[in-house]
Structures are given as structure tokens and as C-alpha cells.
C-alpha positions as CSV (number, residue, x, y, z in Angstrom):
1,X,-11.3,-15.7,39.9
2,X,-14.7,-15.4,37.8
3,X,-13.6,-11.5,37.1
4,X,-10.2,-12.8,36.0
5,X,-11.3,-15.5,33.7
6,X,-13.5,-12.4,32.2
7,X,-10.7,-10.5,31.8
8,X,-8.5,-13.7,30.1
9,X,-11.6,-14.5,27.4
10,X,-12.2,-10.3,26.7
11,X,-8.2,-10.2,25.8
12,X,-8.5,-13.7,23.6
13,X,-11.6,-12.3,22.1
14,X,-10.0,-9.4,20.8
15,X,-6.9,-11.0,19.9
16,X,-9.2,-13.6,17.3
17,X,-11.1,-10.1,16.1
18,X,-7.4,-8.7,15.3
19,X,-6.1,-11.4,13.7
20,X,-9.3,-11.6,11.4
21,X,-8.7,-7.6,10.8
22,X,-5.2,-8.5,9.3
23,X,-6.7,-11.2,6.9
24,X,-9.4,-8.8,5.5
25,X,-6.7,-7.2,3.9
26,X,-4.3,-8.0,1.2
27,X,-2.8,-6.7,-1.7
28,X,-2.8,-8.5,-5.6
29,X,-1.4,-6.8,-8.3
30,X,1.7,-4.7,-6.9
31,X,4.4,-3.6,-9.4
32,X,7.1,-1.2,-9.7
33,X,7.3,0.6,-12.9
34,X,11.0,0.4,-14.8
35,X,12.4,3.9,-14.3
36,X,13.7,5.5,-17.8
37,X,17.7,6.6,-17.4
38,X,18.0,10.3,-15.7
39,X,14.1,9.7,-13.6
40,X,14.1,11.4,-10.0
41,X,11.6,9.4,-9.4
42,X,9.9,5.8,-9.5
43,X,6.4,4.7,-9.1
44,X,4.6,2.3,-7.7
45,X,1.3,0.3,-8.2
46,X,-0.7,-2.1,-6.6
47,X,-4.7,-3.3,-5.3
48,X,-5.7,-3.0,-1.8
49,X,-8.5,-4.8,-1.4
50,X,-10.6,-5.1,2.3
51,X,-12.5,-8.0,2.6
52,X,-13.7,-6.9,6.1
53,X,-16.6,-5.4,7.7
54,X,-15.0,-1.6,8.4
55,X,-13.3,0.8,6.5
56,X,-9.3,0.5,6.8
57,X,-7.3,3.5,6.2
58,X,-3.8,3.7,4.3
59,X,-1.8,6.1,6.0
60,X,1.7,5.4,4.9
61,X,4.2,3.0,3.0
62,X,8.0,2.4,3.5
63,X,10.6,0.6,1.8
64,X,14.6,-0.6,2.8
65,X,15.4,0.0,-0.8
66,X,14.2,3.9,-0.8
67,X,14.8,6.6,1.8
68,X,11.0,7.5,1.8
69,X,7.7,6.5,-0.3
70,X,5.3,8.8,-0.8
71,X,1.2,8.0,-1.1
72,X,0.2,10.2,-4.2
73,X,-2.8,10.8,-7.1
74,X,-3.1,12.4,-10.5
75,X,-5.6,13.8,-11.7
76,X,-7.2,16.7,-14.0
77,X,-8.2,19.6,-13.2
78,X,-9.6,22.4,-15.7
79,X,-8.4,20.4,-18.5
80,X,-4.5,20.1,-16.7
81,X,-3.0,17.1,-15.0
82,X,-1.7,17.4,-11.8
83,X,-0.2,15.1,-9.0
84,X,-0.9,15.5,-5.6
85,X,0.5,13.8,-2.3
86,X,-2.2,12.6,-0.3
87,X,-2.0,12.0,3.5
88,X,-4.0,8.7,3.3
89,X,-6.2,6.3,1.2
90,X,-9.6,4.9,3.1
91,X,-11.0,1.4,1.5
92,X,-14.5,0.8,2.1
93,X,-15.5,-1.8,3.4
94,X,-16.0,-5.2,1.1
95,X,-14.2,-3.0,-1.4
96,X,-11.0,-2.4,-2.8
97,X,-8.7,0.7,-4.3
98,X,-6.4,0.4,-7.3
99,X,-3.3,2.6,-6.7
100,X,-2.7,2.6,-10.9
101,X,-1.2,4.9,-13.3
102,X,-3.5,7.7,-13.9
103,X,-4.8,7.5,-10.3
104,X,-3.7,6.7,-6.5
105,X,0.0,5.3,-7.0
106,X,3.2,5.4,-4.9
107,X,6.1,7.6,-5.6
108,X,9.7,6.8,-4.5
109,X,12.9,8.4,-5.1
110,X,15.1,6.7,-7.6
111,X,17.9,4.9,-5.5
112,X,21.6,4.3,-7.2
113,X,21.7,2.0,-8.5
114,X,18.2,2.1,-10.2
115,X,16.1,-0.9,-9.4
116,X,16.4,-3.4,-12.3
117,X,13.8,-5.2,-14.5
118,X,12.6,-8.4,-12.4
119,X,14.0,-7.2,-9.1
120,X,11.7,-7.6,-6.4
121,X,11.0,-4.4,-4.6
122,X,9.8,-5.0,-0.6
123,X,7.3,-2.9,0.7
124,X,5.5,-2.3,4.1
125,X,2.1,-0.7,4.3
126,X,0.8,0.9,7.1
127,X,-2.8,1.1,8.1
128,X,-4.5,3.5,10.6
129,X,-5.2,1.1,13.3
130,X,-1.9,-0.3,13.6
131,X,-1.7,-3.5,11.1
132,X,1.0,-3.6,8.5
133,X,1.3,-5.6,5.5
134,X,4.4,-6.6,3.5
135,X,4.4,-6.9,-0.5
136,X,6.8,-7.7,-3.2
137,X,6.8,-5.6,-6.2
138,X,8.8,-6.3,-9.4
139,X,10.0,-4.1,-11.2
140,X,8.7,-3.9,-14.5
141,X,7.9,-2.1,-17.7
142,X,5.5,0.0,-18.5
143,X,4.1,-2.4,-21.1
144,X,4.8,-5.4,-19.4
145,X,2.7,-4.4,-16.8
146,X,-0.1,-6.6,-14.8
């Protein structure tokens, strides 16, 4: 009996430390960038942040409204931009990444019909050690942007 009730409190135990995992990460911020007429492709921004104790790792994002979302970053090499995909993004502990034009972002294929100014744009992000989270993202424009 005593190695059962062990056995009982060790699986409570971690299911407290999981659901505290989950709340040290959220997401402020997220937008979806207004694609101009004739774009292949859309992109999307948005904060992680990772309010817990251990790094959390990005490894991939989905969404119902495009057939596959990509993790990417531009940057400049030898004077020429470039963008890249990336197979994950880590956030440090107590610390936060900015997925934001210029840097880390999402790219998505444009979907017919194109997504609309004020539409809200659902999003699933997948972590390394299992946890998801779900955003909205409007759509927006460039200079309307958060």
C-alpha cells in the first residue's frame, strides 16, 4: 500500500510540475501581416515569452487555415539579406524571443482566398517537450502593426 501511495503522489507531483510548465509560456503580440495581391507567401509575427525556470524549445507551428507554417529568420550576411528556415527556436529561460520582421518570423503559404484585414488567424505552437499553445493572430497591415 505505502509503495502505491508513493507511486499515486510521484504521478500528482509531476502532473502540478506540468501544468506549471504550460503557464510559463505564453505568447503577446502575434499578428499576421496583410499579404499584397499576387504574394506566395504570408508572414507571421509574434513574442514567446518563458516565464519558467528551463529553456523551452520551438520546434514547429501549424495552422487549419494553411497547408504548412514554416519557422524562419532573415538576416545579413556580407552586406546581403537572406532568409533562412530554421528547424527550431530555444527561449531561455526568464526570457523571451520576438519572431518580428527583420528577424525570427513565420512564413505560410498564401491560402485562396487570401486572409483578410481583421480576420483572426488560429495558430498552434509546438514545443519540444510536448506542450502546445494556441494563438490568434489578426491579420493586419504592415503599418498598422503592434
Amino acid at each position: 500500500m505505502r509503495l502505491h501511495t508513493r507511486g499515486l503522489l510521484a504521478a500528482v507531483l509531476l502532473l502540478i510540475t506540468r501544468a506549471v510548465d504550460a503557464a510559463g509560456l505564453h505568447v503577446d503580440g502575434a499578428w499576421v501581416r496583410e499579404a499584397p495581391p499576387g504574394a506566395a507567401m504570408l508572414a507571421a509575427y509574434l513574442v514567446v515569452h518563458n516565464d519558467g525556470d528551463r529553456p523551452r524549445t520551438l520546434v514547429s507551428v501549424d495552422s487549419p487555415r494553411f497547408d504548412f507554417v514554416m519557422l524562419h529568420r532573415s538576416r545579413v550576411v556580407d552586406g546581403v539579406a537572406h532568409m533562412e528556415h530554421v528547424e527550431q527556436i530555444t527561449i531561455a529561460p526568464a526570457g523571451r524571443v520576438a519572431l518580428q520582421p527583420g528577424g525570427y518570423h513565420l512564413m505560410m503559404p498564401a491560402p485562396e482566398p487570401p486572409p483578410r484585414v481583421g480576420e483572426r488567424i488560429p495558430l498552434r505552437l509546438h514545443f519540444q517537450d510536448g506542450e502546445t499553445l494556441q494563438v490568434e493572430a489578426p491579420v493586419r497591415r504592415a503599418g498598422d502593426a503592434p
